[in-house]
Steps between C-alpha positions, in 0.01 A plus 500: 500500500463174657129373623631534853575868454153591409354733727089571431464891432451771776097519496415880709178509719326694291553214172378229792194674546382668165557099436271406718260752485478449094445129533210543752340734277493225246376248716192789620387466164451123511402491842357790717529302782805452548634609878897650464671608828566872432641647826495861636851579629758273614327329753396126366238499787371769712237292760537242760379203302765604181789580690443184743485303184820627348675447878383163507666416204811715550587317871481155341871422408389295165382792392724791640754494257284477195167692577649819444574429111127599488507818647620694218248307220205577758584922535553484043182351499590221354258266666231536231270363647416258849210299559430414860226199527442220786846327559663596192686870317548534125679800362688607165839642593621723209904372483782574215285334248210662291225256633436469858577205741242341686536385847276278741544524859309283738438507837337252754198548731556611870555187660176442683715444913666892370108626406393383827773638670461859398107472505556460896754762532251778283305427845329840582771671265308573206191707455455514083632420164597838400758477879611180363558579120630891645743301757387679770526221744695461829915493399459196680268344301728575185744335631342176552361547120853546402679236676726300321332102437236611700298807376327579231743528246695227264811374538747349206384169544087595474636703139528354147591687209587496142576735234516476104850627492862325393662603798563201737535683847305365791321846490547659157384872465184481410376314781661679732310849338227282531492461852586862598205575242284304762605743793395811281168315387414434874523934588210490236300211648639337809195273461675348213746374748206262678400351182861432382513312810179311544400680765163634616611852682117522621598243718757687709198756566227250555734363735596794714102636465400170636742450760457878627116449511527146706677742750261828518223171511643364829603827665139554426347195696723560787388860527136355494556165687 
């Protein structure tokens, strides 16, 4: 048989994950901290802030046709673990090799004319973190957060990544598990989502608490006036 006729054997599900799930035990035992994406069900993300992520990614035409390589690694558990800090995403992907790929993903800030944007449209709209972080906010205000170039949420462009693997696609596997482990991570702690992007989601409250305050203050001096 000629190298060109070599076809990779048939791995099942069930070898994918008891793969997976025997490397993270080893890695438990060296560190405890460790955060894998272990999923309940099908669903990658469950909450407004994961499944907005994953659609934000999914309606970007860079991404469409690749993204969903990641699906399958993400529900075997094969992202071992994901690391979501200020700006930046590290994860180990478990792929067909014994040790685990690492992948970086950052992401930039909110630009600062978006942030102020969406600050004046949370006008009067938000009453506390937990609303926010639930998404129980106005469908219109969800809209504006998800707008394409102009909510809350990256495009291509504001995304770098890399990943320790051979394979030389613009988005190999791993990164794309990667990024679909981000969406589950954010049902878990949609808070996460803020820091990822530099943002301080305390100021969408303070905002709407101040700006509905300035008004009950001046439909209180006219009453008295």
């Amino acid at each position: 048989m000629g190298y060109w006729d070599y076809y990779p054997p048939y791995v099942t599900v069930a070898e994918k994950r008891a793969k997976a799930a025997k490397k993270l035990k080893q890695l438990k035992k060296k560190n405890p901290d460790i955060k894998p994406v272990l999923l309940e069900g099908t669903a990658i993300a469950k909450t407004w802030w994961g499944k907005s992520w994953n659609r934000n990614l999914e309606s970007y035409a860079d991404y469409s046709n690749r993204i969903g390589r990641g699906r399958s690694y993400v529900r075997h558990g094969a992202v071992l673990d994901l690391q979501i800090n200020s700006g930046k995403v590290e994860s180990l992907v478990q792929g067909t090799r014994s040790k685990p790929y690492s992948v970086s993903v950052k992401i930039k800030a909110v630009n600062k004319k978006i942030w102020q944007d969406i600050k004046a449209a949370c006008e009067g709209k938000l009453d506390s973190l937990q609303e926010l972080l639930a998404g129980k906010f106005p469908k219109a205000l969800g809209e504006i957060f998800a707008t394409q170039g102009k909510g809350l949420f990256p495009s291509p462009k504001e995304i770098d990544f890399s990943c320790s693997c051979p394979d030389w696609a613009y988005m190999c596997k791993h990164v794309a598990a990667t990024l679909y482990g981000i969406g589950a991570r954010l049902d878990e702690d949609p808070g996460l989502f803020f820091r990822l992007r530099k943002a301080k989601m305390k100021d969408l409250i303070t905002q709407a608490v101040e700006d509905k305050t300035h008004k009950l203050l001046k439909i209180a001096k006219k009453k008295t006036a």
